[in-house]
C-alpha positions as CSV (number, residue, x, y, z in Angstrom):
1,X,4.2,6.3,-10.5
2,X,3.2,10.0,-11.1
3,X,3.1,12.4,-8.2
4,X,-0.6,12.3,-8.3
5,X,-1.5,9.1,-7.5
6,X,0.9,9.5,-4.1
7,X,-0.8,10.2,-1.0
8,X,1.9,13.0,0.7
9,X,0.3,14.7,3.3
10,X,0.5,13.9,7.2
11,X,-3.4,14.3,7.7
12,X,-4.4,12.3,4.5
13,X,-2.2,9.6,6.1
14,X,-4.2,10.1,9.4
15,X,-7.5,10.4,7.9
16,X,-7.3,7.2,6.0
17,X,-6.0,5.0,8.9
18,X,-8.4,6.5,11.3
19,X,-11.2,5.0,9.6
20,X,-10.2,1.5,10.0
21,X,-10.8,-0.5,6.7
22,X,-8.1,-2.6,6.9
23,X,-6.5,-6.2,5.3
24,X,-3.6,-7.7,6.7
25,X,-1.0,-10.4,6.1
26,X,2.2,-11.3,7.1
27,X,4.1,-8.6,4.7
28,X,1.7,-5.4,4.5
29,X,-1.6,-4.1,5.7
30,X,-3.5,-1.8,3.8
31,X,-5.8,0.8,4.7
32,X,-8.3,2.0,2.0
33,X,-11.0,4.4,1.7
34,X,-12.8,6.1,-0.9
35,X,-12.0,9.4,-2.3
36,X,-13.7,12.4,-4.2
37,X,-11.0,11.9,-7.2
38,X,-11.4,10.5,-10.3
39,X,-8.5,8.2,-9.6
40,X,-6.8,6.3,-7.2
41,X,-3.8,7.2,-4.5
42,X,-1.2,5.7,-2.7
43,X,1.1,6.3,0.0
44,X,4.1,3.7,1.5
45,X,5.1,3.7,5.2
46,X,8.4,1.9,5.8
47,X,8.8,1.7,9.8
48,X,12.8,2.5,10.6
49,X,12.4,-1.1,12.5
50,X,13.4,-2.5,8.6
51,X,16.5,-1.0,8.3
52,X,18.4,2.6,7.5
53,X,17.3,5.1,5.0
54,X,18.8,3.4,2.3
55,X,17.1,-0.3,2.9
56,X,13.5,1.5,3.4
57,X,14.0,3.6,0.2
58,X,14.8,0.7,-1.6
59,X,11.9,-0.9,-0.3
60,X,9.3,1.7,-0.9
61,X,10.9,1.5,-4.5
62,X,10.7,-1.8,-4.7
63,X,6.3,-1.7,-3.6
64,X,5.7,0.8,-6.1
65,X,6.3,-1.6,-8.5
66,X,4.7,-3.9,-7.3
67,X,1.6,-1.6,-6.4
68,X,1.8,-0.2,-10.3
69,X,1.3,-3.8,-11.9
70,X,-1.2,-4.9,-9.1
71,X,-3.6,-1.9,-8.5
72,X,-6.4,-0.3,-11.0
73,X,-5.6,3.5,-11.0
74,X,-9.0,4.3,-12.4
75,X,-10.4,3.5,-8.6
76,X,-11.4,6.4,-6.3
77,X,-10.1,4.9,-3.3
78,X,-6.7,5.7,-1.3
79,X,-4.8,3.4,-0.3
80,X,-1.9,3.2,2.5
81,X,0.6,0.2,2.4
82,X,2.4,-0.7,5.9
83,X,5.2,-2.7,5.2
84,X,6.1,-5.0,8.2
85,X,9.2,-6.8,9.3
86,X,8.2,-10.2,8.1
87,X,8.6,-8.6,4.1
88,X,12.8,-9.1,4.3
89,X,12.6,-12.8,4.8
90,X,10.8,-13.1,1.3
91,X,12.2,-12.3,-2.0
92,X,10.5,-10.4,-4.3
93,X,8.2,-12.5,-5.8
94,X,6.9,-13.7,-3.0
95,X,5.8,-10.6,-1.9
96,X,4.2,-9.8,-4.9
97,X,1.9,-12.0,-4.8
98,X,0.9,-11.6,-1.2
99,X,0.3,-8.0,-2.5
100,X,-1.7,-9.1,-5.4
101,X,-3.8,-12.3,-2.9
102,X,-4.3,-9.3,-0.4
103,X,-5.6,-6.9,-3.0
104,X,-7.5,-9.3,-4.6
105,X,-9.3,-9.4,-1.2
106,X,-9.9,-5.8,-0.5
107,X,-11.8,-5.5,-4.2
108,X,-13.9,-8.8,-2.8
109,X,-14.7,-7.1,0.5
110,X,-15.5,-3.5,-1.5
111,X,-17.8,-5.4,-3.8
112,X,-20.3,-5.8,-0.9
């Protein structure tokens, strides 16, 4: 995933999650919100609840590529993925498609 499409900066996270639009499951929650770019942007928060540096990088590495086959980057939204605790007792797949059932769901909801 390029540099662009990451959201990087302290008050973008703040920004985004202050405004409350919100899906949850038992893996992530995302926050979303529109934004004035032509494309869309994401940013990963791995609590240090999930494990050591090593463990959360890997999982950060591991929801980007899940995030890069599930979300359209021709969106103007942000979006901020939470990964809880409950996303080590599933494997991989699993997780990808609670991503994918939770996106799905978000797109349903901006529809209206």
């Amino acid at each position: 995933m390029k540099k662009e499409f990451r959201v990087r900066k302290n008050e973008d996270f703040s920004r985004i999650i202050k405004k409350k639009q919100s899906m949850a499951n038992r893996s992530f929650i995302i926050y979303y919100l529109k934004n004035d770019l032509d494309h869309a942007r994401i940013g990963i928060s791995v609590s240090k609840k999930l494990g050591k540096a090593v463990i959360r990088n890997k999982i950060k590495r591991q929801v980007r590529m899940m995030l890069q086959q599930t979300i359209n980057f021709d969106d103007n939204y942000d979006y901020i993925v939470i990964i809880r605790n409950k996303y080590l007792d599933l494997d991989f797949n699993s997780n990808l498609n609670e991503l994918k059932y939770l996106y799905k769901k978000i797109l349903k909801r901006m529809e209206k």
